[in-house]
Backbone as CSV, one residue per row, in Angstrom:
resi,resn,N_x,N_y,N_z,CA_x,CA_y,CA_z,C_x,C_y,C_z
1,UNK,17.296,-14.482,16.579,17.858,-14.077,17.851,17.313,-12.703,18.218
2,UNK,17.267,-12.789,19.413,16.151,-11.235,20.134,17.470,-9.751,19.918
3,UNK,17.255,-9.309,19.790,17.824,-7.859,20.222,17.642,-6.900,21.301
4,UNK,18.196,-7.062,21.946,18.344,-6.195,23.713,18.674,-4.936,23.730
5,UNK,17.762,-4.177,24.076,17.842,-2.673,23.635,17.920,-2.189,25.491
6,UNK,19.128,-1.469,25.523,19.277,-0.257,26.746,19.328,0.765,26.199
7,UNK,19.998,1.707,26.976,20.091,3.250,27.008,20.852,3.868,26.115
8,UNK,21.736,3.159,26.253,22.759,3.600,25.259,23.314,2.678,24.473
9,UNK,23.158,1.283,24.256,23.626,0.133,23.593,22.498,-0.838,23.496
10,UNK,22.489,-1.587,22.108,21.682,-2.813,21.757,22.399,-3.975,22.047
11,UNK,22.128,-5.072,22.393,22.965,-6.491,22.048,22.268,-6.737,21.068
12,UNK,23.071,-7.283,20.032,22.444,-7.815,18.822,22.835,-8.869,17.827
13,UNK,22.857,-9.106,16.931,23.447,-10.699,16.456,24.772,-10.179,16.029
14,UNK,25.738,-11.433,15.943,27.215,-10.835,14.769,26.849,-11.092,13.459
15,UNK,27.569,-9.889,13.067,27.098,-9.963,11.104,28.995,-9.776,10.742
16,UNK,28.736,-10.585,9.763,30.270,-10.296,8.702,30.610,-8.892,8.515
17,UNK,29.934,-7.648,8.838,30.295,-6.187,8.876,31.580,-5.840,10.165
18,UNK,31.128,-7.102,11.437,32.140,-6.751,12.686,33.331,-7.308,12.340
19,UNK,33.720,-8.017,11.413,35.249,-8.723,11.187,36.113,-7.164,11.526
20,UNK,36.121,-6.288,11.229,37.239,-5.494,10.867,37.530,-4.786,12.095
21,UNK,36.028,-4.637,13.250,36.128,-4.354,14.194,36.878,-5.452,15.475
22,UNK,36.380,-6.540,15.180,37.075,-7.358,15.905,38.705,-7.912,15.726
23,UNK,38.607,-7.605,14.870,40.701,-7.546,14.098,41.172,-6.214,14.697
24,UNK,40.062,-5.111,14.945,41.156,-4.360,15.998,41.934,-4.254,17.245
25,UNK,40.714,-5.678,17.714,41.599,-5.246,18.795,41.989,-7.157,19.391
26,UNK,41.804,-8.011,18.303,41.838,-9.475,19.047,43.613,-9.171,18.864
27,UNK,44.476,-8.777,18.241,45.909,-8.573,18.601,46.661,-6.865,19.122
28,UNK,45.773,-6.479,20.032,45.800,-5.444,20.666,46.214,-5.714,22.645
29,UNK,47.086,-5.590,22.479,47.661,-6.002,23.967,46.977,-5.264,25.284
30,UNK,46.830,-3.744,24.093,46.042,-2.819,25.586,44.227,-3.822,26.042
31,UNK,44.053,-4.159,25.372,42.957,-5.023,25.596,42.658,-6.453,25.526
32,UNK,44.039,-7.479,24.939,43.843,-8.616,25.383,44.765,-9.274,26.684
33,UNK,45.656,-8.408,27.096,45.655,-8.773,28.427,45.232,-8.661,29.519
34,UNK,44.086,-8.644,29.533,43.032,-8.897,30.105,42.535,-10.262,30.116
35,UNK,42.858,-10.762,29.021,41.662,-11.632,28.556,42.565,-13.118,28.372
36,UNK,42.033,-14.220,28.118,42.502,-15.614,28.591,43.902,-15.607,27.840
37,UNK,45.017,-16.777,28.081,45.759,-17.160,26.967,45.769,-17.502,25.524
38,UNK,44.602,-17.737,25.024,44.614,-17.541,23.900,45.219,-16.732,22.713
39,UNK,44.960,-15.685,23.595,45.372,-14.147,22.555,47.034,-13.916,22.783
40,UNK,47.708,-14.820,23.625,49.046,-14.883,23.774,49.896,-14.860,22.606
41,UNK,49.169,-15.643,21.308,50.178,-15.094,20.215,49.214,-14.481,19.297
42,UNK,49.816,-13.766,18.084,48.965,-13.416,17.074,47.756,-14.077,16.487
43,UNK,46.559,-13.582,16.491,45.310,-14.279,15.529,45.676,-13.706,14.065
44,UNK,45.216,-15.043,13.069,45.560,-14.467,12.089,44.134,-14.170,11.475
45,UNK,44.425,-13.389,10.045,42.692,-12.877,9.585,41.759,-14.355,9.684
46,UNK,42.579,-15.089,8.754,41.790,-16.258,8.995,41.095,-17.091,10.281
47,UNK,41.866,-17.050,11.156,41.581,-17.039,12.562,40.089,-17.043,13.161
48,UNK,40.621,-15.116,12.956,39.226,-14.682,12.992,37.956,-14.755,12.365
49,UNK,38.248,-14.426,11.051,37.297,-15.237,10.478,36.093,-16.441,10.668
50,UNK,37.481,-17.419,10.906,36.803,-18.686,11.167,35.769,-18.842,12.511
51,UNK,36.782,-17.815,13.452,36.058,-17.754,14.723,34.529,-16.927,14.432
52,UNK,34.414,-16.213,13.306,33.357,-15.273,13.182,31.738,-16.311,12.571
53,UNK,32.658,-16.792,11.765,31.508,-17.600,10.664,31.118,-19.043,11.673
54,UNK,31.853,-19.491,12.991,31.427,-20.659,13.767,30.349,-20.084,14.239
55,UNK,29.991,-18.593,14.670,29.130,-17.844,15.417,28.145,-18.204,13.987
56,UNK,28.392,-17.735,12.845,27.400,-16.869,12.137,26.404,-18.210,11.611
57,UNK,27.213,-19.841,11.928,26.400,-20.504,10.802,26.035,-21.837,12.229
58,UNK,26.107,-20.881,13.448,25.671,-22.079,14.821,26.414,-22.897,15.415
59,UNK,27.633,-23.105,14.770,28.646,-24.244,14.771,29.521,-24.022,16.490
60,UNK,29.200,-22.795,17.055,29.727,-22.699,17.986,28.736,-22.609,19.201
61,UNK,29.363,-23.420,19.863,28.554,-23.481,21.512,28.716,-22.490,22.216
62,UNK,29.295,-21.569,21.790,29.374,-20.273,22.120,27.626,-19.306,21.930
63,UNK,27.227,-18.840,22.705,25.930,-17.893,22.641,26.207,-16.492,23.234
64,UNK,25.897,-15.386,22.352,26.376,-14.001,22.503,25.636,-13.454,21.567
65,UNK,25.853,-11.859,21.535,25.816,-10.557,21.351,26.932,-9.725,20.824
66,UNK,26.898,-8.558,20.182,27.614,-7.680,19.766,26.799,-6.676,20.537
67,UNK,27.865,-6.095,21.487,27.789,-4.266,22.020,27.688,-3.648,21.187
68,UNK,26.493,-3.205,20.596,26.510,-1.943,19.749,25.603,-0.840,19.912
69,UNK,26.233,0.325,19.620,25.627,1.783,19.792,24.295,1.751,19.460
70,UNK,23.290,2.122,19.879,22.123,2.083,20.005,21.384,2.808,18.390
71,UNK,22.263,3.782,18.107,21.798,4.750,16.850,22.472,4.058,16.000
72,UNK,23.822,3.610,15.641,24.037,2.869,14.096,24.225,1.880,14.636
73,UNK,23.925,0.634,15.887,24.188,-0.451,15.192,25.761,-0.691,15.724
74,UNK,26.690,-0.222,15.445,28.269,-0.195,15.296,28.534,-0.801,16.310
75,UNK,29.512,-1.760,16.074,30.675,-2.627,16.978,30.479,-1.990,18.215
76,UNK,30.986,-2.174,19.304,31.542,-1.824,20.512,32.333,-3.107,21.073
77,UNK,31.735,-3.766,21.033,32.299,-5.227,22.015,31.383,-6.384,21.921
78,UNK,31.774,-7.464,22.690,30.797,-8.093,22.713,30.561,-9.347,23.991
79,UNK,29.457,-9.289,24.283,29.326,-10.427,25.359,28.366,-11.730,25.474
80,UNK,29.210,-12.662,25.803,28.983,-13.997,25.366,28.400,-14.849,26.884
81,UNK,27.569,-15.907,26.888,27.345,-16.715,27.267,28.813,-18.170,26.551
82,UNK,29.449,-18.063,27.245,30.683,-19.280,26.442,29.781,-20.204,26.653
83,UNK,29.385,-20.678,27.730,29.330,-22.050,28.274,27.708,-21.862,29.012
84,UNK,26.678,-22.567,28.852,25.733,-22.637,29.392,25.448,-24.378,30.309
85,UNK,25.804,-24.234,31.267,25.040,-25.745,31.559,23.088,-26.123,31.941
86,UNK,23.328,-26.814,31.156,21.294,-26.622,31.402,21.047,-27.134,32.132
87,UNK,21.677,-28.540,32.907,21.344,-29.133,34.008,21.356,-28.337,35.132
88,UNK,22.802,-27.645,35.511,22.317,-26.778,36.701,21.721,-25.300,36.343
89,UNK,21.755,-25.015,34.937,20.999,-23.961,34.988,22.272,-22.452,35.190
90,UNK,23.458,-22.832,35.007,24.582,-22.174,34.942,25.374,-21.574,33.708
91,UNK,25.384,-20.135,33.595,26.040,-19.247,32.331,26.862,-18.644,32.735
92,UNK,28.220,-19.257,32.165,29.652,-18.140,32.318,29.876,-17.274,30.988
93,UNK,30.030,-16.396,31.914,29.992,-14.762,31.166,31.136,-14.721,30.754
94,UNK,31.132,-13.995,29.153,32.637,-13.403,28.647,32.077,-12.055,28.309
95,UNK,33.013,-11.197,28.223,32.959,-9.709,27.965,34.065,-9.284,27.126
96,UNK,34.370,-8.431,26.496,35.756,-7.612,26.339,34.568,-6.196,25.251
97,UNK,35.133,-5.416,25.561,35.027,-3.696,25.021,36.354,-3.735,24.438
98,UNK,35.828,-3.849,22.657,37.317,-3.755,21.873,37.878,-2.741,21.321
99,UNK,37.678,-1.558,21.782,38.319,-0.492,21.712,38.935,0.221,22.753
100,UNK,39.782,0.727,23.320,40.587,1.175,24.532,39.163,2.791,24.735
101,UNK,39.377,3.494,23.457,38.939,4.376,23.477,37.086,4.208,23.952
102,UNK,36.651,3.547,24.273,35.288,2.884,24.800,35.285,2.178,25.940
103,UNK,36.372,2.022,26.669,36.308,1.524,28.259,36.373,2.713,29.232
104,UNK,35.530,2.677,30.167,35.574,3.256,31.461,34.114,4.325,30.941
105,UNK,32.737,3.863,29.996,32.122,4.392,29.496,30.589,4.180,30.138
106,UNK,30.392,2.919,30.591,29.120,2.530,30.743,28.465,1.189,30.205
107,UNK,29.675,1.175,28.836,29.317,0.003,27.633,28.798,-1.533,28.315
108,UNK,30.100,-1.754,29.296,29.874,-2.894,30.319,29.361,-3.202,30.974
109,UNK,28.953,-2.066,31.462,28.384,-2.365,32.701,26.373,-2.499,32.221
110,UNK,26.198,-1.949,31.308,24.567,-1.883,30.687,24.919,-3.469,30.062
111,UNK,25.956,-3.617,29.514,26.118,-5.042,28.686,25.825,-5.973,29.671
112,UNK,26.043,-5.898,30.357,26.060,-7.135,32.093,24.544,-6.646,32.255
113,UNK,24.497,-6.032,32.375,22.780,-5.975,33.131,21.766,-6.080,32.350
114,UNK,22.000,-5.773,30.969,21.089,-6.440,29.905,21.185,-8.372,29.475
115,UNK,22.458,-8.695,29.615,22.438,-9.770,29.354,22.113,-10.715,30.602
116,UNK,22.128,-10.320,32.087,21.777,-10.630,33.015,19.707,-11.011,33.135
117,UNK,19.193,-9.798,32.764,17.702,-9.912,32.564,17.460,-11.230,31.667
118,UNK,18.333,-10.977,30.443,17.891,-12.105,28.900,18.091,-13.487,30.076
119,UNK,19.398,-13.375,30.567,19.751,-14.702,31.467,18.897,-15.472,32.096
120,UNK,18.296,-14.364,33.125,17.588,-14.972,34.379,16.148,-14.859,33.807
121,UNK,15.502,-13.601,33.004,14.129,-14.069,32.862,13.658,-14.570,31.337
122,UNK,14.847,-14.867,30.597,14.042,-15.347,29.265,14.803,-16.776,29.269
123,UNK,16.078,-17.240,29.393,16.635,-18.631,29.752,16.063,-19.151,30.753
124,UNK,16.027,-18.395,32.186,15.611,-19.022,33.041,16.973,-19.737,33.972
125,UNK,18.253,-19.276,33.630,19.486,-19.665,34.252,19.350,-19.481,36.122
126,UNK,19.763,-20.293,36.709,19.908,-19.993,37.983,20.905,-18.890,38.243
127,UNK,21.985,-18.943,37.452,23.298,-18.499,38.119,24.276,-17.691,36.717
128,UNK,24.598,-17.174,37.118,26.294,-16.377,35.969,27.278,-15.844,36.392
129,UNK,28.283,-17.292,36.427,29.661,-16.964,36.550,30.661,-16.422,35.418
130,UNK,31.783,-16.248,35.916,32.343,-15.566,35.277,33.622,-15.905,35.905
131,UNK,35.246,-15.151,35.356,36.636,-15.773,36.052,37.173,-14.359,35.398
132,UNK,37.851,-13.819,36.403,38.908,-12.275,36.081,40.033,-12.585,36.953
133,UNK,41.276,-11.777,36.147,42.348,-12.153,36.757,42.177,-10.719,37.676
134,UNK,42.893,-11.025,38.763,43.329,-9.787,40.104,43.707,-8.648,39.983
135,UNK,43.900,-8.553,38.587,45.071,-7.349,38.215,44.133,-6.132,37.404
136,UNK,43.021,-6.994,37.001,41.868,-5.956,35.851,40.653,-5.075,36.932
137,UNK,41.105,-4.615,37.823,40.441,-3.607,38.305,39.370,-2.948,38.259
138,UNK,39.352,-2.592,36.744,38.410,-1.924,35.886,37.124,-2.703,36.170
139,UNK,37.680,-4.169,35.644,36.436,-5.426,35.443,35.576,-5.696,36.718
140,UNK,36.567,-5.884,37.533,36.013,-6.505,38.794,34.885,-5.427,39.329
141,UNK,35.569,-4.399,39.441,34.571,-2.770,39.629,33.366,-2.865,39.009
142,UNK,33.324,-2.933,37.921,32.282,-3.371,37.043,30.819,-4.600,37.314
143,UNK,31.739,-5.761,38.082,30.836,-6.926,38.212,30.958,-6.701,39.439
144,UNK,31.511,-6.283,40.540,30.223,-5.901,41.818,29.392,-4.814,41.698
145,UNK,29.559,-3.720,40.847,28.407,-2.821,40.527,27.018,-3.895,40.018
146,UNK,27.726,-4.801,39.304,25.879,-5.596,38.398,25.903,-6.878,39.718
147,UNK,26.567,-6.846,40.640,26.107,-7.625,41.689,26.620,-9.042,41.776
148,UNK,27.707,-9.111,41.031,28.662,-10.182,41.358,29.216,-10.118,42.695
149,UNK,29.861,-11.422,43.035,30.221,-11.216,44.388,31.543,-12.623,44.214
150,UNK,32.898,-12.299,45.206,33.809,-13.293,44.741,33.386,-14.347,45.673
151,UNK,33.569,-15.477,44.835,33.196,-16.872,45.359,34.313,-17.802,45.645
152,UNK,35.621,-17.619,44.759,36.954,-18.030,45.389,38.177,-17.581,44.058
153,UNK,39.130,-18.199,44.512,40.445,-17.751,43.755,41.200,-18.397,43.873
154,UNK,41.831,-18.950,42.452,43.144,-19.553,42.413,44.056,-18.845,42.668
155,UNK,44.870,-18.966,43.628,46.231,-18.109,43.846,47.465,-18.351,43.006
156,UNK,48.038,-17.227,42.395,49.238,-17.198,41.365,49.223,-18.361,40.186
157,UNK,47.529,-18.516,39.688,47.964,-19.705,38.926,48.083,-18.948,36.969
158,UNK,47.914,-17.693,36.965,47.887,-17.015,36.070,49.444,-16.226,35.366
159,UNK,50.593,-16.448,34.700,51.608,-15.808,34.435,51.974,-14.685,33.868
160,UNK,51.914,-13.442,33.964,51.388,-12.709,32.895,52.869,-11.397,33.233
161,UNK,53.768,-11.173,32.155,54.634,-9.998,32.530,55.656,-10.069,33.746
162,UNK,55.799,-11.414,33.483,56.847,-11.301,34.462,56.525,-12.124,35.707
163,UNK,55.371,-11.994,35.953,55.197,-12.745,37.541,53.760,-13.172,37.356
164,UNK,53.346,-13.864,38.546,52.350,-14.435,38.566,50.837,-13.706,39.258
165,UNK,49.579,-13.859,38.997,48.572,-13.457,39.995,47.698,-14.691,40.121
166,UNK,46.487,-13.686,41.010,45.498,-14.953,41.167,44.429,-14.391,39.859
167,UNK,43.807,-15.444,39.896,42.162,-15.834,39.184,41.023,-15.909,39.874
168,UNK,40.251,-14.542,39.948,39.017,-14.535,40.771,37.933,-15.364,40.136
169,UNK,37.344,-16.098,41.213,35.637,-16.471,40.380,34.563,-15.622,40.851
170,UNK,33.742,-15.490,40.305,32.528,-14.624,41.001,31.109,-14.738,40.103
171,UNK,30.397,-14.553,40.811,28.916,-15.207,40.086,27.841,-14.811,40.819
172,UNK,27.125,-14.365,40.266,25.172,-13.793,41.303,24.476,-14.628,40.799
173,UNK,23.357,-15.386,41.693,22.504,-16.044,41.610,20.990,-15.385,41.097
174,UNK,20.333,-15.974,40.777,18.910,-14.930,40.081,18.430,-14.237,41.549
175,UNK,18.806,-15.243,42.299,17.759,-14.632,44.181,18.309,-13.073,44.396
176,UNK,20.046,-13.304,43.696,20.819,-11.766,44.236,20.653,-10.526,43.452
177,UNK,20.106,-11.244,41.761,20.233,-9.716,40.703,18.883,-8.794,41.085
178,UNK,19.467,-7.880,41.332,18.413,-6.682,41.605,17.947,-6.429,39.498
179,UNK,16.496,-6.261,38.900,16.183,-5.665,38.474,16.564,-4.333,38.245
180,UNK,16.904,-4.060,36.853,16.206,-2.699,36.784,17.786,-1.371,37.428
């Protein structure tokens, strides 16, 4: 697997060294509510684990990267291709920055635009969608900076704290990503 080198962060393969980083924050509320129902109850080590070694031995249709610091290497986050369709040529994007203390940094936003290039000129993907709930601000900010744009929304189909929101979709086509 290639290694994607920016400015300040590599994408690079997962190694059994990120377990301890990713147990920080997969039952960390400041950062998984954000993120799908899944993380609604506790992951256990094993969990994770298992989720680590589906990556490490191919078993997962999952295709990604680890955010890491450009000088050691080290965790930051990580961003995934979940789902690739090859017929239309379509990659939905996952993200999360698993440390609180590492959001609002840059991490994401180089992570999106590096994995955007790998996307469109080494896959050859037409398109990369993606789905954020209404309420993550941060995110959305983020993916119209790398040139997402909203394409529609489920209204209140998301429950989270009490009440309900919507579910944005949004996605840039290769015609829309600006280079560079």
């Amino acid at each position: 697997m290639p290694i994607l080198i920016g400015e300040k962060i590599i994408l690079r393969e997962y190694r059994k060294e990120d377990l301890p980083y990713i147990r920080k924050w997969v039952n960390n509320p400041e950062i998984t509510q954000y993120l799908s129902h899944i993380f609604l109850y506790p992951h256990t080590v094993n969990a994770t684990e298992s989720f680590l070694n589906s990556i490490l031995d191919g078993s997962s249709s999952m295709k990604g990267f680890v955010i890491a610091h450009k000088e050691n290497e080290e965790y930051i986050g990580q961003i995934d291709l979940i789902n690739i369709d090859w017929i239309n040529r379509i990659g939905t994007l996952g993200i999360v920055i698993g440390n609180t203390e590492k959001l609002s940094k840059g991490y994401g936003t180089e992570a999106i635009k590096l994995i955007q290039e790998f996307a469109f000129n080494r896959l050859n993907l037409h398109k990369l969608d993606l789905e954020v709930r209404e309420y993550n601000d941060r995110a959305i900010r983020c993916y119209k900076k790398c040139g997402f744009v909203e394409e529609g929304r489920f209204r209140e189909n998301y429950f989270i704290d009490g009440k309900y929101t919507d579910t944005l979709f949004m996605g840039i086509l290769k015609s829309e990503w600006k280079q560079g």
